[in-house]
C-alpha positions as CSV (number, residue, x, y, z in Angstrom):
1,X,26.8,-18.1,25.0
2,X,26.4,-15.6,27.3
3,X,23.0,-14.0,27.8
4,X,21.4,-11.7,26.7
5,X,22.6,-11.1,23.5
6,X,21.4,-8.8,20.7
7,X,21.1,-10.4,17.1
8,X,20.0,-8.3,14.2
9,X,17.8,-8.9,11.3
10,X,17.1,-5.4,9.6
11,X,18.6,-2.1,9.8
12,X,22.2,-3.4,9.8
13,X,23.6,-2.6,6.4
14,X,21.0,0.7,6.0
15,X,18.2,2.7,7.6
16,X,15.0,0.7,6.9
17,X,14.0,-3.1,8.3
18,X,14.2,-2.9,11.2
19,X,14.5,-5.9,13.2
20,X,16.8,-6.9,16.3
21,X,16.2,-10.3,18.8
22,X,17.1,-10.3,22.2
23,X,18.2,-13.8,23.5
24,X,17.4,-14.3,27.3
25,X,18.3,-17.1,27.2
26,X,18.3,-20.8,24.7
27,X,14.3,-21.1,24.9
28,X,13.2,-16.9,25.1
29,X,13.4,-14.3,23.1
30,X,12.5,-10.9,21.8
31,X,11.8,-9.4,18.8
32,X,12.0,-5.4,18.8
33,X,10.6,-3.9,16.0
34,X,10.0,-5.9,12.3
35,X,10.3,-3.3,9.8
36,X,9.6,-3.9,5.9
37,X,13.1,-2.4,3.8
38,X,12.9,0.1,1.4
39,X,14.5,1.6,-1.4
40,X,17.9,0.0,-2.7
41,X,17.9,-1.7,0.7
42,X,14.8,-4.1,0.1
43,X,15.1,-7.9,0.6
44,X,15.4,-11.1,-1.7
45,X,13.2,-10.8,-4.5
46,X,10.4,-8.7,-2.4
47,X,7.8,-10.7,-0.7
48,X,5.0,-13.2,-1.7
49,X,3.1,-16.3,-0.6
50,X,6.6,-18.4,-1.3
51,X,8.8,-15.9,-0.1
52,X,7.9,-14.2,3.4
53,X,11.0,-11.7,4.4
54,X,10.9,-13.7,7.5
55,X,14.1,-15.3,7.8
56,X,14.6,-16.6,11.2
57,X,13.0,-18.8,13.6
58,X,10.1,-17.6,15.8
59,X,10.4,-20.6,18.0
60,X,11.7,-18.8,20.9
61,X,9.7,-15.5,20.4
62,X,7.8,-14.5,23.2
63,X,6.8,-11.1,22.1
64,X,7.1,-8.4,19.6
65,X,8.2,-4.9,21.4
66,X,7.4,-2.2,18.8
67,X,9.0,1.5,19.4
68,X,6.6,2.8,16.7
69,X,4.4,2.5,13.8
70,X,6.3,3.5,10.9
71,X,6.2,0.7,8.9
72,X,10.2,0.9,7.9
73,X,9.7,-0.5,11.9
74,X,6.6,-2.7,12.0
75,X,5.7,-3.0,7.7
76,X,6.7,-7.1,8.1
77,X,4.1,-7.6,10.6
78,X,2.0,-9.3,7.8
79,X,4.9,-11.5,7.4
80,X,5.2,-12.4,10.8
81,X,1.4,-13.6,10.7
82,X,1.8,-15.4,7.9
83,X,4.8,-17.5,9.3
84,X,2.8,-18.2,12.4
85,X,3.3,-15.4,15.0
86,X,0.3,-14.8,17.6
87,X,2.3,-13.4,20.4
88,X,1.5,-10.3,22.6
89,X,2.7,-7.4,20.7
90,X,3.9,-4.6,23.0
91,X,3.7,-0.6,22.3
92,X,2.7,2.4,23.6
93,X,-0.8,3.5,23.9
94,X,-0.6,6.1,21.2
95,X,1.2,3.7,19.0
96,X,-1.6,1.0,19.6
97,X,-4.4,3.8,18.5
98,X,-2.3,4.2,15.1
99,X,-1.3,0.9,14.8
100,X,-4.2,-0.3,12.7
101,X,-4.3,2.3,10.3
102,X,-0.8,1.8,9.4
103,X,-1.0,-1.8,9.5
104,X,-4.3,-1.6,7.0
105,X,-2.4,0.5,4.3
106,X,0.6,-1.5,4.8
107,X,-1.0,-4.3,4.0
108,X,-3.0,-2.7,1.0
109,X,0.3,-1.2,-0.6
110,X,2.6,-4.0,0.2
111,X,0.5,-7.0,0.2
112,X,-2.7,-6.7,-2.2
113,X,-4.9,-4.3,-2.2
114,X,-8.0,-6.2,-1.2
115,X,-9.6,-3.8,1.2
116,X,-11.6,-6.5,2.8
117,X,-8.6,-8.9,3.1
118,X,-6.6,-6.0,4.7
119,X,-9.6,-5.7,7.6
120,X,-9.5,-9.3,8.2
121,X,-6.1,-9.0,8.8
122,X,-6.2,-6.2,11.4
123,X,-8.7,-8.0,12.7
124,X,-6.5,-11.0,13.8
125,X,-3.7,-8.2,14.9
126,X,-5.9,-6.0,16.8
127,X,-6.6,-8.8,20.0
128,X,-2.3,-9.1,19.9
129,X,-2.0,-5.2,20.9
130,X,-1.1,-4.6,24.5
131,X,-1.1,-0.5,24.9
132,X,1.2,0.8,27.7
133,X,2.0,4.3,29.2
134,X,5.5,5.5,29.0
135,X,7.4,4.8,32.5
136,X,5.3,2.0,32.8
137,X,7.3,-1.4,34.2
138,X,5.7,-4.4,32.4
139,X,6.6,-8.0,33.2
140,X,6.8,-10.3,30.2
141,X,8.5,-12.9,31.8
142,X,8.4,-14.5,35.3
143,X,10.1,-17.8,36.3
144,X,12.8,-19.1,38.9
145,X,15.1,-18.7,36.1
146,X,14.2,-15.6,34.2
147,X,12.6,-12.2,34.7
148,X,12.1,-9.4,32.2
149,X,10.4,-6.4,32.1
150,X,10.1,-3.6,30.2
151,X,9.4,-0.1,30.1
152,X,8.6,2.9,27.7
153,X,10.3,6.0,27.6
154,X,9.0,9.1,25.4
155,X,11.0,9.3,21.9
156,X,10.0,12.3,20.7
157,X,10.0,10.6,17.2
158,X,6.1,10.6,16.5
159,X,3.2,10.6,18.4
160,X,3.4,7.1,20.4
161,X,7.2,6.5,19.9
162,X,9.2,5.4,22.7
163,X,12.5,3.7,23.2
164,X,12.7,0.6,25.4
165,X,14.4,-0.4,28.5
166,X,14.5,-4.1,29.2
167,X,15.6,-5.5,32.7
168,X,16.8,-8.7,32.7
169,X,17.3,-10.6,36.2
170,X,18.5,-13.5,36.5
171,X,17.8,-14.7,40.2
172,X,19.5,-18.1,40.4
173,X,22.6,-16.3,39.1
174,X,22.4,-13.4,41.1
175,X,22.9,-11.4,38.2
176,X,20.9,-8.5,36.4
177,X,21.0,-6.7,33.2
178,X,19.6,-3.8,31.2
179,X,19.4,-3.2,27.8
180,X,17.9,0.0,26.0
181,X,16.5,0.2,21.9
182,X,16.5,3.8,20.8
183,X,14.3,2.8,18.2
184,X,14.0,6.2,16.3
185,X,15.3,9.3,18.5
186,X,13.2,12.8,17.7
187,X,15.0,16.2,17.4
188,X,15.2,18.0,20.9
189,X,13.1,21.0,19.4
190,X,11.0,19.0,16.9
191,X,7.2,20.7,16.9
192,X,4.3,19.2,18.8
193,X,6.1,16.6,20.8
194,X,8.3,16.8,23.8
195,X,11.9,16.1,23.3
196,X,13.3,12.2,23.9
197,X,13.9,11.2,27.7
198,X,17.5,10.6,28.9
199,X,17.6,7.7,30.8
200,X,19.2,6.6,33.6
201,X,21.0,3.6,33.0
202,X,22.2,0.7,30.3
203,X,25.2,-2.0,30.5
204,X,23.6,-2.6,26.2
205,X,22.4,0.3,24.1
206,X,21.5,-0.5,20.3
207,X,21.2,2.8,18.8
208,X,20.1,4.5,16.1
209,X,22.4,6.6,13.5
210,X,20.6,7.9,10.4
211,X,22.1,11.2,11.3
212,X,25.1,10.3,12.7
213,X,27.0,12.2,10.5
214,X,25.7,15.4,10.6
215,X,24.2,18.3,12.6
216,X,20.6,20.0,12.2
217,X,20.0,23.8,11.9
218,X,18.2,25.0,14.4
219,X,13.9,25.4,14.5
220,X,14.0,29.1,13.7
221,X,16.7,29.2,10.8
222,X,14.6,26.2,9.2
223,X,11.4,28.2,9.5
224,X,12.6,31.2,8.4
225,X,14.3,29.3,4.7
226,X,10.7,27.5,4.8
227,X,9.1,30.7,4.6
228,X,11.5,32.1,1.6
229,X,10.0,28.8,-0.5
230,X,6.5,29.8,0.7
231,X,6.9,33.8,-0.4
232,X,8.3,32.5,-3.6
233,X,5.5,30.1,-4.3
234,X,3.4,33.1,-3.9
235,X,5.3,35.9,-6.2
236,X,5.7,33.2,-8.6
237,X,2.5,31.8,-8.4
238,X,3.8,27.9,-7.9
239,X,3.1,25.2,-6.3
240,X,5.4,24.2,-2.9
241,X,5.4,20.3,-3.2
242,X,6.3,18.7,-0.1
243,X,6.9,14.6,0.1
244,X,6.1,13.9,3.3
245,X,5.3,10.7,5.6
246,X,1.8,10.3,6.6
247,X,2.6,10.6,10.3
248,X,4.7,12.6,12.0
249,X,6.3,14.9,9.3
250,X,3.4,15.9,7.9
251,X,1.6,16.9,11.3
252,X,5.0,18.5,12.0
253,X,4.9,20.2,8.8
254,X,1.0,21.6,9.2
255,X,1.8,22.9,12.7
256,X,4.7,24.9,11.7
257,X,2.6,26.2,8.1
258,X,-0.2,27.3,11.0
259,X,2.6,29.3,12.6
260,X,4.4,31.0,9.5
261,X,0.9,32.0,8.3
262,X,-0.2,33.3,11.8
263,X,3.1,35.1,11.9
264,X,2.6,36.4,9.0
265,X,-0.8,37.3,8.6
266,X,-0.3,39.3,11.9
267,X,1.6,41.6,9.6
268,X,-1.5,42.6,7.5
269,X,-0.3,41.0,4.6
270,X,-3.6,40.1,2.9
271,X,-1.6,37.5,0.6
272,X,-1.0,34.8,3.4
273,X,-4.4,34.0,4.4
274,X,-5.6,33.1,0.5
275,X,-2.3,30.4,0.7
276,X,-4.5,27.3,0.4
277,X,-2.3,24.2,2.4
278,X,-3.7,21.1,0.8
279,X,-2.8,18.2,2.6
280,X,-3.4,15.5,-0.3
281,X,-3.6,12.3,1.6
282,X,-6.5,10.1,2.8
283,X,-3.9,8.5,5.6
284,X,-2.0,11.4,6.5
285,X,-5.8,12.9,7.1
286,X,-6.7,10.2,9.3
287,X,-3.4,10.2,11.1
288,X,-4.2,13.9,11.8
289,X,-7.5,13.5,12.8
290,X,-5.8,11.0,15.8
291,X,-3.0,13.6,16.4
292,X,-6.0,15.8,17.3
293,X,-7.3,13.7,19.3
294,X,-4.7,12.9,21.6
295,X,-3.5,16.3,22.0
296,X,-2.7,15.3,25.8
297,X,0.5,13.9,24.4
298,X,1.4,17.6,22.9
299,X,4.0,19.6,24.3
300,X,3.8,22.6,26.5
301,X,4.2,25.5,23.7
302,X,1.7,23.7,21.2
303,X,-0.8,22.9,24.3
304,X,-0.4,27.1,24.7
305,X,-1.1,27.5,21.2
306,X,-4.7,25.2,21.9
307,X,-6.0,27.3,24.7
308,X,-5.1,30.8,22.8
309,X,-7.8,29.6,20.4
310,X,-5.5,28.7,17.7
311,X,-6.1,25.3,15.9
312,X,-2.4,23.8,14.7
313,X,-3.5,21.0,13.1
314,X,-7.2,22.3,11.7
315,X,-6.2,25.7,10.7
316,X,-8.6,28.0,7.9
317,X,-6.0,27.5,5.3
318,X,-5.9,23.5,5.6
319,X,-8.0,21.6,2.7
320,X,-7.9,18.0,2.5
321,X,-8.1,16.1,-1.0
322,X,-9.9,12.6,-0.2
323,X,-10.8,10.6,-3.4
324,X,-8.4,10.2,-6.6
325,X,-10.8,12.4,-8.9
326,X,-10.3,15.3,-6.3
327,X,-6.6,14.4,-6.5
328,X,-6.5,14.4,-10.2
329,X,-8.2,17.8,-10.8
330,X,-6.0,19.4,-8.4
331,X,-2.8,18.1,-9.9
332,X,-4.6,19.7,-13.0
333,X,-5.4,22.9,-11.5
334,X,-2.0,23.8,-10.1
335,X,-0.2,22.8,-12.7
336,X,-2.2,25.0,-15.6
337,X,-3.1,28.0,-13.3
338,X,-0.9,30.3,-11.6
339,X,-2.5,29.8,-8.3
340,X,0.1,29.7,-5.1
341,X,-0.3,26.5,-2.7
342,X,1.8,24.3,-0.8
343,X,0.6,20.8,-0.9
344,X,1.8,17.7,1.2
345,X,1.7,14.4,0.0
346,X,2.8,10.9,0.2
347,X,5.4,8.9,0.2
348,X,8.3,10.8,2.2
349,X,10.6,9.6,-0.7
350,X,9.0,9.4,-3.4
351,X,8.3,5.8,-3.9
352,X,5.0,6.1,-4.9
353,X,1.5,7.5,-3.9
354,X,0.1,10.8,-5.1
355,X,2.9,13.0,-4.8
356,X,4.1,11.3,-7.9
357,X,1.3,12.7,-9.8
358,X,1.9,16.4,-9.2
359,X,6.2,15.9,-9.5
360,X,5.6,14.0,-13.1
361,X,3.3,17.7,-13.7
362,X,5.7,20.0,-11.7
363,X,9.2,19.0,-11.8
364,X,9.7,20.7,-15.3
365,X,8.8,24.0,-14.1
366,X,10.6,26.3,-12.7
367,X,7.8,28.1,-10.5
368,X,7.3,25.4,-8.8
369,X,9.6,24.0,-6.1
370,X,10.4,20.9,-3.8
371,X,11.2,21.0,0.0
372,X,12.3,17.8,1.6
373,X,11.7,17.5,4.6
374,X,12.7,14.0,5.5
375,X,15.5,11.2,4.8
376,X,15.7,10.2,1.7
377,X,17.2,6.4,1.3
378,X,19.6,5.6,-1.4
379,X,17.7,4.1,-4.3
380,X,14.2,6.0,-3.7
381,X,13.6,8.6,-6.7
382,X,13.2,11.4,-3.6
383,X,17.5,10.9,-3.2
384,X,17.7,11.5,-6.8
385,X,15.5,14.4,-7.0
386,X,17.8,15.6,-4.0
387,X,21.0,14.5,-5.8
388,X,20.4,15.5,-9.5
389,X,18.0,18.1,-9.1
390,X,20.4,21.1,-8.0
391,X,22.6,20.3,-11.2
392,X,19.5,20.5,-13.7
393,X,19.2,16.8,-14.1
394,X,16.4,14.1,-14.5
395,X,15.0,11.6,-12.7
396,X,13.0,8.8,-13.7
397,X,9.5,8.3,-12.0
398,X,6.8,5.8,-13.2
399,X,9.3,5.1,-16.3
400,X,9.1,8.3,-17.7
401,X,12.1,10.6,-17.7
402,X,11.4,14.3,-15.9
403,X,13.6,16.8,-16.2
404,X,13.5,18.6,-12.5
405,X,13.7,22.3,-13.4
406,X,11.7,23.1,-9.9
407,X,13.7,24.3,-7.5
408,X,15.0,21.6,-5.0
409,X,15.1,22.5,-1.0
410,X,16.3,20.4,2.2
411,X,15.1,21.5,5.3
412,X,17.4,19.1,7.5
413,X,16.0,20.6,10.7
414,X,12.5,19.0,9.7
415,X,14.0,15.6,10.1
416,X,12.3,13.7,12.6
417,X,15.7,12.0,14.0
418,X,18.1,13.1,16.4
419,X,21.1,14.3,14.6
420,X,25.1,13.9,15.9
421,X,24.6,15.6,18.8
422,X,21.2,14.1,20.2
423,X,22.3,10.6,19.4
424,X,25.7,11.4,21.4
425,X,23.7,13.1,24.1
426,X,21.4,10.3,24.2
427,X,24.5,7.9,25.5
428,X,26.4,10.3,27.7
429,X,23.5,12.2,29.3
430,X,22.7,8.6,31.0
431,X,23.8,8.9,34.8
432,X,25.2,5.1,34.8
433,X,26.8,4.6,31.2
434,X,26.4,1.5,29.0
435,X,29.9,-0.4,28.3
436,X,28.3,-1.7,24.5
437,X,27.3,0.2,22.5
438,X,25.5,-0.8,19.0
439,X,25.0,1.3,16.3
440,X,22.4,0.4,13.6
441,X,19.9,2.1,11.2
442,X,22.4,4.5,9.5
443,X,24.2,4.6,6.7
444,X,27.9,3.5,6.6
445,X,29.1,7.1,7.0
446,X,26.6,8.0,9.3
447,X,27.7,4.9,11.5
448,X,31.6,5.3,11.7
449,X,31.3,9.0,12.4
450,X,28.8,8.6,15.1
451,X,31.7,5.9,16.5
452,X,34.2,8.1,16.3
453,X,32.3,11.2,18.2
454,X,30.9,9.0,20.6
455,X,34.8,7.7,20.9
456,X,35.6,11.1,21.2
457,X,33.2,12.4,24.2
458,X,34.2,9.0,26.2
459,X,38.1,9.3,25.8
460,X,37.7,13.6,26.8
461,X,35.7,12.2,30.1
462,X,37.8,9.4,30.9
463,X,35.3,6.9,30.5
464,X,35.3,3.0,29.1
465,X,32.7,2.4,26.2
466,X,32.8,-0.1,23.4
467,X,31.1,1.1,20.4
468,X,30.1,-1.7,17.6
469,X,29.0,-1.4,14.4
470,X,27.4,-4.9,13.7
């Protein structure tokens, strides 16, 4: 066997879990990233004391490498405990901040919801977290035989996400390798964030492809058919339901709302400034209270935006909906008053949480209307909301059939992944091109026409590359 070599454990046949082990060598590996699986694309039976989704051997695992904290990407950490794991787990700074918040509802949703038992357990993760900056070598291993490093390089993804270089030297052999994990790749023009680093070079590259089929519109198109739904919303006097993920999205979402508002309001249109945005998540609140926080990993145009005295992410419009009786009476407001709103709530795809609550009140009415904002993964109700919804169909949430009369929306250019030509970008940009390339956490689709432009950009420059789909 020739090392390194990649094998994967997640992410392979879909878009969530997942999970990929480097092999230095027979006695050292890697694990990058141990995502739970969702939707149609979840594992076994689903997990419990007898059966951990932790189906391979942590023997040789020196370290877990995690590109970020979305839970599709770290959610089987639990799992990893449980089967004996107490190696260093390595992120970015930013991503160690979050990390226990995530891990903490994580473990509440998808282990039990024991709040003590999920603080004990991030108790026992928490002295495992090694923070690093991005461009930061780190050396994991160090012996006559073996030396690997790695280093962080900006994502754009979410706040803290990073795709990893790992150098592999081999000094007894004279022989030295690198190979790069995309992990998840933001959009070049995503708010907030600066756009994904290209690097420089990779002989591996195991890459992302959730979008590999398809092209975003641009920021300004997807702002302006944003604010259609919004001035709808308010001549109709509906609701704007957004299903969004606690981080990133939704702090995506809340800085461009700040904008359109400001924009607008600019206008001296009185209407604007009495649209309430209720962001009706407890961990989506906390995530944005951190985003705050750490605004020195902001970009340039939203660091502007700070020291013009304009708040993005704590605007006068923003209300936050904290305990389940709040929740419930505004569900009941909105739905039973003609009051305009937009309100942002979990989960992304509309597996659960509280955005069920106002769907099951909202879907049947057609004031109200839907934006998605983010993938939705064969299986979830949010793809069959997407799917059905335009042809006047049902969906099925909580075991009760809803019609969806709302009006259904999918603002592509809100997704927090590269699309076609980012991902291809991502490759050819680099200076020193890999030979391999591996393309994983996609959909079938997605993953053959990513090949085949990838292909396509090699064979019009004249250049060598092997492109795998595992």
């Amino acid at each position: 066997m020739d090392y390194p070599y990649v094998q994967h454990h997640g992410a392979v046949q879909g878009v969530t879990g997942s999970c990929h082990q480097l092999w230095l060598s027979p006695q050292h590996s890697l694990l990058i990233d141990c995502g739970l699986f969702q939707g149609a694309e979840v594992s076994g039976q689903g997990a419990g004391a007898n059966n951990l989704p932790i189906e391979f051997s942590l023997d040789t695992v020196q370290a877990l490498v995690a590109t970020h904290v979305h839970i599709d990407h770290i959610g089987r950490l639990p799992w990893l405990m449980a089967a004996g794991f107490r190696q260093p787990v390595y992120c970015t700074h930013a991503s160690a901040r979050l990390l226990p918040l995530v891990l903490e509802d994580a473990f509440m949703v998808g282990v039990q919801r024991d709040a003590e038992l999920a603080r004990r357990y991030v108790a026992l993760v928490a002295p495992l977290l090694r923070g690093h900056a991005y461009r930061e070598w780190v050396t994991l291993i160090d012996t006559a035989q073996l030396v690997c490093r790695l280093r962080f390089q900006r994502a754009g993804h979410i706040l803290g996400s990073a795709w990893v270089e790992l150098d592999v030297h081999y000094p007894l052999q004279q022989r030295r390798r690198r190979v790069v994990f995309s992990g998840d790749l933001g959009a070049p023009h995503a708010p907030l964030l600066a756009p994904p680093h290209i690097g420089w070079q990779a002989d591996v590259v195991v890459l992302e492809s959730t979008y590999g089929d398809r092209l975003h519109e641009d920021r300004r198109q997807r702002r302006q058919r944003l604010q259609a739904v919004l001035e709808h919303a308010l001549a109709d006097g509906g609701t704007v339901i957004i299903p969004a993920f606690s981080i990133g999205r939704t702090q995506e979402l809340l800085y461009e709302l700040e904008d359109i508002i400001w924009r607008a309001s600019a206008t001296g249109d009185s209407s604007w400034q009495q649209l309430p945005v209720i962001l009706d998540s407890p961990l989506a609140s906390q995530f944005t209270r951190v985003y705050r926080e750490l605004d020195e990993y902001w970009d340039a145009e939203a660091l502007k935006r700070l020291r013009d005295g304009r708040r993005p992410l704590d605007f006068a419009n923003l209300l936050t909906v904290d305990s389940h009786a709040q929740h419930q009476s505004m569900v009941n407001r909105l739905a039973h008053t003609r009051q305009p709103a937009v309100v942002i709530a979990a989960s992304g795809m509309c597996a659960g949480g509280r955005v069920m609550n106002y769907l099951k009140a909202m879907l049947g009415d057609p004031r109200h209307d839907v934006v998605f904002v983010g993938y939705q993964a064969e299986g979830t109700p949010g793809r069959q909301i997407q799917k059905f919804g335009p042809r006047g169909g049902w969906v099925e949430l909580d075991g009760e059939r809803v019609d969806i009369r709302a009006g259904i929306h999918v603002l592509g250019g809100y997704s927090a992944h590269a699309d076609q030509k980012g991902l291809v970008r991502f490759v050819t940009g680099m200076r020193h091109w890999p030979q391999q390339v591996r393309l994983v956490h996609g959909d079938p689709s997605a993953k053959q026409a990513l090949a085949e432009a990838l292909q396509a950009e090699a064979l019009r420059r004249g250049r060598g590359l092997e492109v795998v789909i595992p």
